[in-house]
Structure formats: C-alpha cells, structure tokens
C-alpha positions in Angstrom: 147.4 110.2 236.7 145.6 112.0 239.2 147.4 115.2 240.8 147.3 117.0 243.4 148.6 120.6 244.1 150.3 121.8 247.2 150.1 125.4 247.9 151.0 125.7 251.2 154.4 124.3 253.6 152.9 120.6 254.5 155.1 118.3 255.9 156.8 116.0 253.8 154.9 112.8 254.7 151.1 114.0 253.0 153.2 114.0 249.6 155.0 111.1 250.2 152.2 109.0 251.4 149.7 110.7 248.3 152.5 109.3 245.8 152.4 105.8 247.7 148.6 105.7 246.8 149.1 106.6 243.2 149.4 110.8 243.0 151.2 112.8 241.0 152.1 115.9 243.6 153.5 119.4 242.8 154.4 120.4 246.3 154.5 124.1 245.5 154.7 126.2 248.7 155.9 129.5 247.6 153.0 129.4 244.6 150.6 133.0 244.4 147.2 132.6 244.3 147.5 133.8 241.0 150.0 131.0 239.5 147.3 129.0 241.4 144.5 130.0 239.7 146.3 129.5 236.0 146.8 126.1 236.7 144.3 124.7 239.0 142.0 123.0 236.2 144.7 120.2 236.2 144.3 118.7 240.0 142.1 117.0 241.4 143.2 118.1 244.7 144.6 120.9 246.4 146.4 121.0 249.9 146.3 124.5 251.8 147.1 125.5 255.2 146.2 129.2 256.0 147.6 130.9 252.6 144.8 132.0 251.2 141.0 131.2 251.3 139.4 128.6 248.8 136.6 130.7 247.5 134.1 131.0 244.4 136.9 132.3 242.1 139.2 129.4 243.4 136.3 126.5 242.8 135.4 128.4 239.5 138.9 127.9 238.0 138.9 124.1 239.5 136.9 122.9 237.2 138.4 119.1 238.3 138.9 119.1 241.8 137.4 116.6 243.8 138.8 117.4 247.8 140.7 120.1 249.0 143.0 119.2 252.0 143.2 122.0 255.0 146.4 121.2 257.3 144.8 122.1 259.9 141.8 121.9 261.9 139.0 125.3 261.1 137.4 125.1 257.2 136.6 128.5 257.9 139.0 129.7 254.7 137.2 127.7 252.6 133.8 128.3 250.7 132.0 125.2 252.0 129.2 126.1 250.3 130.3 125.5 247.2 132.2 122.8 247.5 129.1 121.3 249.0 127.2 122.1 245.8 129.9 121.0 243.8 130.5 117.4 245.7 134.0 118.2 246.7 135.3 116.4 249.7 136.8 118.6 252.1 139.2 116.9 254.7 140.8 118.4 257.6 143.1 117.6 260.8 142.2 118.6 264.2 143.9 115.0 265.5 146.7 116.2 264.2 146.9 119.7 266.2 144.5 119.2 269.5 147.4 118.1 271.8 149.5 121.2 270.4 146.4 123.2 271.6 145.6 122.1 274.9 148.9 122.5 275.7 149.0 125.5 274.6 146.0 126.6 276.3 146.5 125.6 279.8 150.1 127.1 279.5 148.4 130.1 278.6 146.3 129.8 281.2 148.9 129.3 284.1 150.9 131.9 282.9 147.8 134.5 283.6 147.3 133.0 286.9 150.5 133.6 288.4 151.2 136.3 286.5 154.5 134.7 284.9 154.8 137.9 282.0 154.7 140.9 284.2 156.6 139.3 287.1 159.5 138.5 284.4 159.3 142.1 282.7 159.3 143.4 286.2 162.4 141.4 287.3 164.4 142.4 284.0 163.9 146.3 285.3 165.3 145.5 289.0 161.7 145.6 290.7 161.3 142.2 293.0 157.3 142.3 294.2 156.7 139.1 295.1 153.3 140.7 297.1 151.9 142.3 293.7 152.2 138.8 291.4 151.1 136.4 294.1 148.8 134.0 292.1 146.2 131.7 292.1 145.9 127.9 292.6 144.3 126.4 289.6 142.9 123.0 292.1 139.2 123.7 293.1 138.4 125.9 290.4 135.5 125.6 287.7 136.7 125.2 284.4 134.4 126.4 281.6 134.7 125.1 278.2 132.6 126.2 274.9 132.9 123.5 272.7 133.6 119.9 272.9 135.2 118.4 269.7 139.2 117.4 269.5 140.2 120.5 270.6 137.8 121.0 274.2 138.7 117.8 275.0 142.1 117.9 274.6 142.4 120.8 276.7 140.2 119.2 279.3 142.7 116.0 279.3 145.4 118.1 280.0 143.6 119.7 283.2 143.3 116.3 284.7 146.1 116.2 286.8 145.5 119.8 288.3 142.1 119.1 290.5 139.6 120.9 288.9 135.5 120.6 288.1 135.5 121.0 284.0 132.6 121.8 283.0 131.6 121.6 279.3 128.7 123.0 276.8 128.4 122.2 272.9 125.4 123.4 271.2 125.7 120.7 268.7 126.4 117.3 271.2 124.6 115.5 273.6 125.5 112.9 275.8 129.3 113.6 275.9 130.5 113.7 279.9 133.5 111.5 279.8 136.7 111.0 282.6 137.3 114.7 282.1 134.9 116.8 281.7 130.7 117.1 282.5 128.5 118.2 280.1 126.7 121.2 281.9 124.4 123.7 280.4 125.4 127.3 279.2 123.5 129.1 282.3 125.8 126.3 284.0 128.8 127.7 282.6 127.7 131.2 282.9 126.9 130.7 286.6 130.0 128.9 288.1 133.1 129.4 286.0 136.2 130.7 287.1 137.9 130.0 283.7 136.3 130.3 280.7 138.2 128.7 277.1 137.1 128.7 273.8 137.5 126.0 271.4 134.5 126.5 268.8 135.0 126.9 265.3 134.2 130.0 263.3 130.9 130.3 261.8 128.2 133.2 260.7 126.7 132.1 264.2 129.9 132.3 266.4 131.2 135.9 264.5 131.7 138.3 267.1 129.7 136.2 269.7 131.6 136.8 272.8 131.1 140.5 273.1 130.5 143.2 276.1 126.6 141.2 276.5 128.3 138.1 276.6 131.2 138.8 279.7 128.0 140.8 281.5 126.2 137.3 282.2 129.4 135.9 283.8 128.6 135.8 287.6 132.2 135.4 288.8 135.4 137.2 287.6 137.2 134.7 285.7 140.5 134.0 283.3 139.7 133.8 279.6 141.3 132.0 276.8 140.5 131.6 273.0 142.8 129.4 271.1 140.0 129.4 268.2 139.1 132.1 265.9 140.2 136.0 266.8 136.7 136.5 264.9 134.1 135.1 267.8 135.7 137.6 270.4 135.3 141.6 270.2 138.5 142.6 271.4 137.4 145.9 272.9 135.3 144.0 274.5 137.7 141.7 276.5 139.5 144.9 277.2 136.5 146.5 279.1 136.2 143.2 281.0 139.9 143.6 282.3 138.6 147.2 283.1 135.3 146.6 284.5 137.3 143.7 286.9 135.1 141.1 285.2 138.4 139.4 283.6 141.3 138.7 285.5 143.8 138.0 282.8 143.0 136.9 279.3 145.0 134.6 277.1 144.8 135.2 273.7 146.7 133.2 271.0 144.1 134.3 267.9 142.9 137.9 267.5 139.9 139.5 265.2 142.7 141.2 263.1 146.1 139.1 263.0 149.5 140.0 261.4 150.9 143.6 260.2 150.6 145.9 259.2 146.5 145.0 260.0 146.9 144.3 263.6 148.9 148.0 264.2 146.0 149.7 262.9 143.2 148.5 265.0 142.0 151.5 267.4 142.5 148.6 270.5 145.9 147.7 269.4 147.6 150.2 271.4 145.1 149.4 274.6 145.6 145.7 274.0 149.4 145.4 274.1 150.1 147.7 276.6 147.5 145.7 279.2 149.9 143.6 281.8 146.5 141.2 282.1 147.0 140.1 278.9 149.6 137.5 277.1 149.5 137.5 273.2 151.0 134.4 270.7 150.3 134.7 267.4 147.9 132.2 266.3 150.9 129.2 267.2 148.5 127.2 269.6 148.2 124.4 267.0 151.4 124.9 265.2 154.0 122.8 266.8 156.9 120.8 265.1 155.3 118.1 266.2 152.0 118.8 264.5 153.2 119.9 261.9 154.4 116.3 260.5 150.6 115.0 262.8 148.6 116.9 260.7 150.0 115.8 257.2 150.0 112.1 258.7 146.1 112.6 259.4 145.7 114.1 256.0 147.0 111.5 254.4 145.3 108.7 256.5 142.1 110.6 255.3 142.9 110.8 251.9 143.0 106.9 251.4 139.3 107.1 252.7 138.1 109.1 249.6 136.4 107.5 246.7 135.9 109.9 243.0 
C-alpha cells in the first residue's frame, strides 16, 4: 500500500480523504526532522506545512517519494530543484488560504489608515486626540499590487466595495485585467500608487527586492503591506521610508527574520517595534481556522489528480 507521511498539524480531512483513495497515512505532527529522515524511504509522500524545509538531505533519504504536499501556498521551503530532477510532484494550496489573506491584508491596511493601534494604546493611557489619529478615506485612492495569482486577486476582490482604482503588475502574466483590478505597468505602479501590497512569492529574483532603491522610485507617499515573504523586503529599509516620509504606515504580517529568539536579535528589531507607523502579526495572514481545514481540502482534491 502506498503511504504517506505527515509531518506537520494538517487538518484532519487530507488524511481522511488520502485513505478514501487507497493510502496508508502516519499523521505524525510532533515528528523531528531527524525521526523523519530515519523513516522516510517508506512513503511515497510527505505532507509539510512550515516545519522544516524539504532539502537535498531530505530528497536524498526519500529514495521513494513521489509528491510532497505543502499546506500552504509558497514552495519556497522546498528544494524544487531537485524534486524537479527527481520527477517528484510537488502540490500546494493557495485556494485554500487566499481569502484568509486578502482579508487579512486590507484589515491591515485600514488599521494603518486610521491609525486604529496607536489611537487604542493612546486611549488605554488616558490621552483622547482625536486631531493626531484623524485618518484617511481609502475611496479614490490608487491601489498598487505586485503580483497577480490567488493571493493579488483576492485582496483586490475584497477592495471592491471601497471605491478604489487597483492597479496590478505581474512579471510573469499577460492579459489578466478582470472586474477588479487593471493590469498596469510597473512605472504605472511606481508613478500613481497610494498603496502599495505585495503578494509575490519568494524567489532568488524577489530576495531582498524591495529595498531603500526600490521605495526611492515611489512618486507619492503611500501605505505598504507584504503578506508574502519577510525575505523580498529589507526591513531597515521600510524603516527609513517611515523616516524619510515616503511611507505612511506599513503593515507587516511576514518579516526577513521571524520568531525568537531570531527576531530579538536583528539590529532593527528595537527601531521596528517601537515605530507607532507600523502594525506587526506574525506570519497569520493565511492561517485561519477556516483555512486551515481549505487548504487540506485543496490538497486532497489535488492529490486525486496525481498519476506514479
């Protein structure tokens, strides 16, 4: 019988569904990587979320796998390289998260423009200033977006009740101005935005893309949100944008560094959390309860599509 090993918390339905097609699953979420690597030559399959990264010395134990399953929507923790050589399937689940995102970022984003964290902090230490958190209207403003897969175009669904242009660039598509958003050029983007939201995955092109060049070529001060990758954005440089007046708030649910003791010992840390411009989540935009039993239903749905 063909197995498959789960190494990470999925929601129930992927294993119930895999053994409905004819799997045998070890649903295995508090598993090391080293228990993992012991026993991997048995599956054909392996299910991870974010636990640890798929790499050469996880494929070179795996001498049987066929797909490896990512409960989520970024491949970026796995070697696709390899399993590219290799023939392995990989399968992933943005359908399952993008609503939890775009939620997530336009909540992020009207939080920043009407200054919703400081106004609360203020309120809890007996200081009413309703002069020094007046906000902004989102209706009338341009919304840039980098990126325009399940995750851009959720977000832009979710803007179109609030009266905004959305404007939208994707290297890698053509052709894709729908009901909410219009495809628009990068000096487009650049030129008019008064919001700016990442939702590109992380590549060796996108690494540290968004840096103090990339806020420079902005012509108007704007809001910024990543709910992507930490990686693409230089914090420091975000930082000097809220300085320099370029940014007016930023958003950030995903940092370069993430979790402690990491995250304390960044030299920006200190700068970053004490900034009232800026709201912090940790890396929750696509991790809802209700995406949590999405994603494993997408897996699964993708699983009965693969042939070996």
């Amino acid at each position: 019988m063909k197995k498959i090993l789960i190494v990470d918390d999925l929601h129930p339905a992927f294993k119930m569904q895999a053994i409905a097609m004819g799997y045998e699953v070890d649903d295995e979420p508090k598993i090391t990587r080293e228990q993992t690597l012991a026993k991997i030559k048995d599956y054909v399959g392996i299910a991870v979320r974010t636990k640890f990264r798929i790499d050469s010395e996880i494929f070179a134990a795996a001498t049987n796998l066929k797909f490896v399953a990512r409960a989520g929507a970024g491949l970026d923790n796995i070697d696709d390289t390899i399993a590219f050589e290799r023939n392995i399937a990989l399968i992933n689940a943005p359908e399952g998260n993008c609503d939890a995102v775009g939620e997530h970022a336009t909540g992020l984003l009207l939080s920043l423009m009407n200054n919703f964290r400081r106004a609360d902090l203020e309120i809890r230490n007996g200081i009413w200033d309703r002069e020094g958190n007046r906000g902004y209207e989102l209706k009338g403003k341009k919304v840039g977006i980098i990126g325009y897969g399940f995750m851009g175009q959720s977000f832009a669904k979710k803007l179109a009740g609030f009266e905004v242009d959305v404007m939208a660039y994707d290297k890698y598509k053509t052709g894709f101005s729908d009901a909410f958003a219009r495809e628009v050029s990068m000096e487009e983007i650049v030129k008019h935005s008064d919001v700016l939201s990442l939702h590109i995955p992380l590549t060796t092109e996108t690494r540290q893309m968004v840096d103090d060049e990339y806020f420079f070529h902005f012509k108007k001060t704007i809001f910024f949100i990543n709910t992507a990758r930490g990686e693409i954005v230089n914090t420091k440089a975000v930082l000097n944008a809220i300085d320099s007046g370029k940014i007016l708030g930023a958003g950030l649910d995903v940092l370069q560094t993430e979790k402690f003791p990491g995250l304390d010992e960044q030299p920006w840390y200190e700068e970053l959390k004490e900034n009232d411009k800026v709201i912090l989540t940790p890396h929750v935009g696509g991790w809802t309860f209700d995406s949590y039993r999405k994603i494993s239903e997408v897996l699964a749905e993708k699983l009965k599509g693969l042939s070996f």
